[in-house]
C-alpha positions in Angstrom: 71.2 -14.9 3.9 74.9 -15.1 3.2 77.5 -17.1 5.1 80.8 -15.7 4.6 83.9 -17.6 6.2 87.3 -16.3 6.0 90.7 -17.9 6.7 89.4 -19.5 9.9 91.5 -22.1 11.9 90.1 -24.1 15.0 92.5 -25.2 17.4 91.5 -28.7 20.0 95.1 -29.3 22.0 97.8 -30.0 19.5 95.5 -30.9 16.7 94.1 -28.6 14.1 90.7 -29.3 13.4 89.9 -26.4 10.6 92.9 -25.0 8.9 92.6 -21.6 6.8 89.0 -22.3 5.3 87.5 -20.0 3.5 83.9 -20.3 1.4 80.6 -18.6 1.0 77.0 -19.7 1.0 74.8 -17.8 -0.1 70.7 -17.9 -0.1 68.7 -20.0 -2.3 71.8 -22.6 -2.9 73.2 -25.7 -0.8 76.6 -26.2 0.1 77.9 -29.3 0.9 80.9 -29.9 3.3 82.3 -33.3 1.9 85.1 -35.6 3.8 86.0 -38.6 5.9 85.6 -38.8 9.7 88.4 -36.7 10.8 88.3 -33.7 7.9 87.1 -30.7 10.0 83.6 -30.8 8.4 81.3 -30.9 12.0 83.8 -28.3 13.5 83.4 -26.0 10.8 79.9 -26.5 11.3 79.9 -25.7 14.9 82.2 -22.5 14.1 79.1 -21.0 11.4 76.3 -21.8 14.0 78.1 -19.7 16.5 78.3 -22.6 18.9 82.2 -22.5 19.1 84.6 -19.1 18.1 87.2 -19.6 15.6 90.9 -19.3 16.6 91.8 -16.9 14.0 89.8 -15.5 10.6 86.4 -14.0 10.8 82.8 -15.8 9.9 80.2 -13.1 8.8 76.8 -12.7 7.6 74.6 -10.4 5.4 71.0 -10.1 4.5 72.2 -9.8 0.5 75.4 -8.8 -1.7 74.1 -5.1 -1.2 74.2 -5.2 2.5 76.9 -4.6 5.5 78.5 -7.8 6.9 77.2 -8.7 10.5 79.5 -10.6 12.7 76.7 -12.2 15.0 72.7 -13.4 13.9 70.0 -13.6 16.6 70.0 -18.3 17.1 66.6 -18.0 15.8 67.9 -17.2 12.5 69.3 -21.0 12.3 68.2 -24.3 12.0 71.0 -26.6 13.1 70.9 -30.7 13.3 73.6 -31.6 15.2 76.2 -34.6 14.7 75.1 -36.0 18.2 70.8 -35.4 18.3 69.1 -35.1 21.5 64.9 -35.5 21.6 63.9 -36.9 24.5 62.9 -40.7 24.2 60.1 -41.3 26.5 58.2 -38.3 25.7 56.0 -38.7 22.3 56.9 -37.0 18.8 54.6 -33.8 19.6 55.4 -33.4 22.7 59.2 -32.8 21.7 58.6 -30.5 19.0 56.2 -28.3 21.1 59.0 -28.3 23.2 61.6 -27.1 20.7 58.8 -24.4 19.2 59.1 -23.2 23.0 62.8 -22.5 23.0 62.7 -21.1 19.7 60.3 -19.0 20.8 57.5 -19.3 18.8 53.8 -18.6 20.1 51.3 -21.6 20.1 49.3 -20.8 17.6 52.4 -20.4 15.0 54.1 -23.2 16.6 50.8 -25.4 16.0 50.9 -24.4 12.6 54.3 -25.3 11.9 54.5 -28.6 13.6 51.1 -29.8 12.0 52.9 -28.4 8.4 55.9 -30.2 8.7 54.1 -33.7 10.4 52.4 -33.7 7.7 55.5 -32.8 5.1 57.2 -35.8 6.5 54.6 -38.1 6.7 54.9 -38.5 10.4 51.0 -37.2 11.2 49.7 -40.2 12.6 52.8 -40.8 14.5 53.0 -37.7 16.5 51.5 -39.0 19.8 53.6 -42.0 19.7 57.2 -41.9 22.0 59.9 -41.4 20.3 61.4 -44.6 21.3 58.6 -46.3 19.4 60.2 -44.3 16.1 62.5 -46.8 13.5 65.7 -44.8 13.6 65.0 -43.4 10.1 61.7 -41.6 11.5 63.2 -40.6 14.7 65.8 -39.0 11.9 63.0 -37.3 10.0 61.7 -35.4 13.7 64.9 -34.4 14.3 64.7 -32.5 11.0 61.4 -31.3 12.2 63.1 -29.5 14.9 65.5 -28.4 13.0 62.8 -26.8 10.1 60.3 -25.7 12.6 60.8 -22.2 13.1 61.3 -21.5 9.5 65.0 -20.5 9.9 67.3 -18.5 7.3 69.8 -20.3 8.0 69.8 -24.2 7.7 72.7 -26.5 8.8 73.2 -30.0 8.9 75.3 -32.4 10.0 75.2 -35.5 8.6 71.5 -35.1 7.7 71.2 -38.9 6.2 72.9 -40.8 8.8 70.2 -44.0 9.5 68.0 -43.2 6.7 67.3 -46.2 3.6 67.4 -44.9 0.0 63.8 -44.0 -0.3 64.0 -41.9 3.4 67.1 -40.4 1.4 65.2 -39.7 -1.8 62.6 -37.6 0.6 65.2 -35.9 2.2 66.5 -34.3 -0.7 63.4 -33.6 -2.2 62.8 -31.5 1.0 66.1 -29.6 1.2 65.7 -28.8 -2.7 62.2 -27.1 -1.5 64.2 -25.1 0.9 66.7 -24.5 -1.9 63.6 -22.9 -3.8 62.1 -20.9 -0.9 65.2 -18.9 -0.9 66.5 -20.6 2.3 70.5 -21.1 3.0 71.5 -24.5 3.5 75.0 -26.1 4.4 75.5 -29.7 5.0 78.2 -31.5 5.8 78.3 -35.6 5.0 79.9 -37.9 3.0 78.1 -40.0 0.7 79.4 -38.0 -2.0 77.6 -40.1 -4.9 73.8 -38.5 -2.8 75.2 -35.4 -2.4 76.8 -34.5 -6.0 73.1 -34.8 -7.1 71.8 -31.7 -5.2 74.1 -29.6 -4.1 75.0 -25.9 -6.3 79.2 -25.6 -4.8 81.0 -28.8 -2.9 83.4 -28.2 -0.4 85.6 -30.9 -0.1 88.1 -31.1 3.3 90.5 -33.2 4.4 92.9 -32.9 7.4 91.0 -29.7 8.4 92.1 -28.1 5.0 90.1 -27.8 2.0 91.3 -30.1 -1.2 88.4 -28.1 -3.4 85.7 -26.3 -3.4 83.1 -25.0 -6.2 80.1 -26.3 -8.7 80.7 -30.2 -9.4 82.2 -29.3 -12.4 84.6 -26.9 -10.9 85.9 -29.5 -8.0 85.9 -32.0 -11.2 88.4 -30.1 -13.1 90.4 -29.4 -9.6 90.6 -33.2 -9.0 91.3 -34.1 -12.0 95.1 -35.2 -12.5 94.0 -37.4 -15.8 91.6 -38.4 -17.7 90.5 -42.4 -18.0 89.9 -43.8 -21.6 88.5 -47.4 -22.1 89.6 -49.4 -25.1 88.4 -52.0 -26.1 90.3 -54.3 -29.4 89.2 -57.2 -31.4 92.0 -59.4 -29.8 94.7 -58.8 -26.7 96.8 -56.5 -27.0 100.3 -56.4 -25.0 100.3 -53.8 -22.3 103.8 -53.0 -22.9 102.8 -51.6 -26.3 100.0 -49.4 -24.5 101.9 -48.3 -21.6 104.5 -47.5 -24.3 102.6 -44.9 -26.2 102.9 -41.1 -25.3 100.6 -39.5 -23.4 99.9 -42.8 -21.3 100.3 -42.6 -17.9 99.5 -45.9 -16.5 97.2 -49.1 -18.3 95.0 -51.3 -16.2 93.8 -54.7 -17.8 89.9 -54.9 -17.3 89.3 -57.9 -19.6 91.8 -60.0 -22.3 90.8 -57.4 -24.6 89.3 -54.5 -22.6 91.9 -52.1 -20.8 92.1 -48.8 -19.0 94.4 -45.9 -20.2 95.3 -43.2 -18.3 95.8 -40.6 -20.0 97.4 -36.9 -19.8 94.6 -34.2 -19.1 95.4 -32.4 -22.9 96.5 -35.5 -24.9 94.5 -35.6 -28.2 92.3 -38.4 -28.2 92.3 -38.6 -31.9 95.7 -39.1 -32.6 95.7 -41.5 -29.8 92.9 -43.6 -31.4 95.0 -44.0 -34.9 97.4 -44.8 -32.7 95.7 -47.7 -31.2 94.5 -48.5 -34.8 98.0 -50.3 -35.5 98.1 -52.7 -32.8 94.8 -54.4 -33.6 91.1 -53.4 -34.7 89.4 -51.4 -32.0 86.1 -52.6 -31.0 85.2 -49.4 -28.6 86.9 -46.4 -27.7 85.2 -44.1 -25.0 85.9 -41.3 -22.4 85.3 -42.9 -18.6 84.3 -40.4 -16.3 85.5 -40.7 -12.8 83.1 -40.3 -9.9 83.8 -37.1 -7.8 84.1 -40.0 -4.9 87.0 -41.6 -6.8 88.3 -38.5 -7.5 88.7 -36.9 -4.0 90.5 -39.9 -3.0 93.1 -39.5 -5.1 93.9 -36.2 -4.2 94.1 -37.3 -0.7 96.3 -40.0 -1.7 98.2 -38.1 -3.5 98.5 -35.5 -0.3 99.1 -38.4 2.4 101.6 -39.5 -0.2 
């Protein structure tokens, strides 16, 4: 199933919350809504669920590229984890997702099946007649997942899906939404622990302000963040930074040790000529490319926005 979202904007009061966004997911990929607090990402979210109506642009789906764009799918076509979750505390693990398998509308014998496939996925079996309240926060995490999977939806999205998981609880998470990646399934996220998500996810999205800084494969959002490329240098003794900063093509030079330093350099200066360059001033010990994590990246561009 496709997700196709064009030009939207969300209005709340004065303040824009989603301004002209436009991407599409498609089946068999995940796509990652990326940001701070603040950027739009859980609205957006809300706006492709069909829980709120944009103010202006259209959000579409269809089965395929070969079919016609539908404006509406029946809710059972979505799994959708929420920003704010809601299982009921005093009542035990099974007896919550029994419940959700009855509002999805799923007959008992299916719905048996599925919650007994996914206990069991999630390694939650022998926890299912506990209360919920009984659950660390990172299992109470992985049944509100459960819900979320349980009627085998087209459709999957997720906000904030690692919120009060550890690293391994992490690590099991994305092994799971890679198995729905495989199975054919949709799935959009929105978080930010970009250095978890760049791992797994086919296009990025990244927002800020309601607005979207980039958006495509992590190579593509790469090449849209970049404003220069970092080179480390490293000489056989000091060199003054005047010299360095003095050299064209250098942007700026950060000092990392007496005789390791930081150059950065215009996107197309020739890193050969450079390094003969560097040759005059003193020996050079190490000369390498340092490549910028898409984390680092985005906030320079925001920066660089704000600025």
């Amino acid at each position: 199933m496709h997700v196709e979202v064009h030009e939207v904007c969300k209005d709340y009061a004065t303040v824009r919350a989603v301004n002209q966004v436009s991407l599409v997911a498609k089946g068999g990929e995940v796509l990652a809504l990326l940001g701070p607090n603040g950027a739009g990402k859980s609205s957006l979210v809300r706006m492709m669920v069909g829980l709120t109506q944009p103010d202006s642009g259209q959000i579409r789906y269809r089965a395929d590229d070969t079919q016609p764009a539908l404006a509406t799918l029946e809710t059972t076509a979505f799994g959708y984890l929420p920003e704010d979750r809601g299982l009921y505390q005093e009542r035990t693990v099974l007896d919550n997702l029994r419940y959700i398998a009855r509002l999805r509308g799923l007959n008992k014998a299916v719905a048996d099946r599925n919650t007994s496939r996914w206990l069991e996925r999630f390694e939650l079996s022998d926890r299912a007649t506990e209360p919920m309240r009984q659950l660390s926060k990172g299992n109470q995490q992985k049944v509100q997942l459960i819900a979320t999977l349980l009627h085998d939806p087209q459709v999957v999205m997720l906000d904030e899906p690692f919120s009060g998981l550890d690293p391994m609880n992490q690590e099991f998470v994305l092994s799971v939404l890679n198995e729905l990646r495989e199975a054919g399934t949709t799935v959009i996220l929105s978080a930010h622990q970009m250095a978890l998500v760049e791992r797994m996810a086919d296009k990025l999205v990244l927002m800020n302000k309601g607005s979207v800084v980039a958006q495509g494969s992590l190579p593509e959002v790469r090449q849209q963040l970049l404003q220069h490329h970092h080179l480390q240098v490293e000489f056989a003794h000091p060199v003054a930074i005047e010299k360095l900063a003095g050299l064209s093509g250098i942007n700026d030079v950060s000092v990392l040790t007496d005789t390791l330093y930081e150059l950065y350099c215009d996107e197309h200066l020739a890193t050969e000529q450079l390094l003969k360059e560097l040759q005059k001033f003193a020996p050079v010990r190490q000369f390498s490319r340092h490549q910028q994590s898409l984390h680092d990246l985005y906030l320079q561009a925001v920066r660089a926005e704000t600025s």
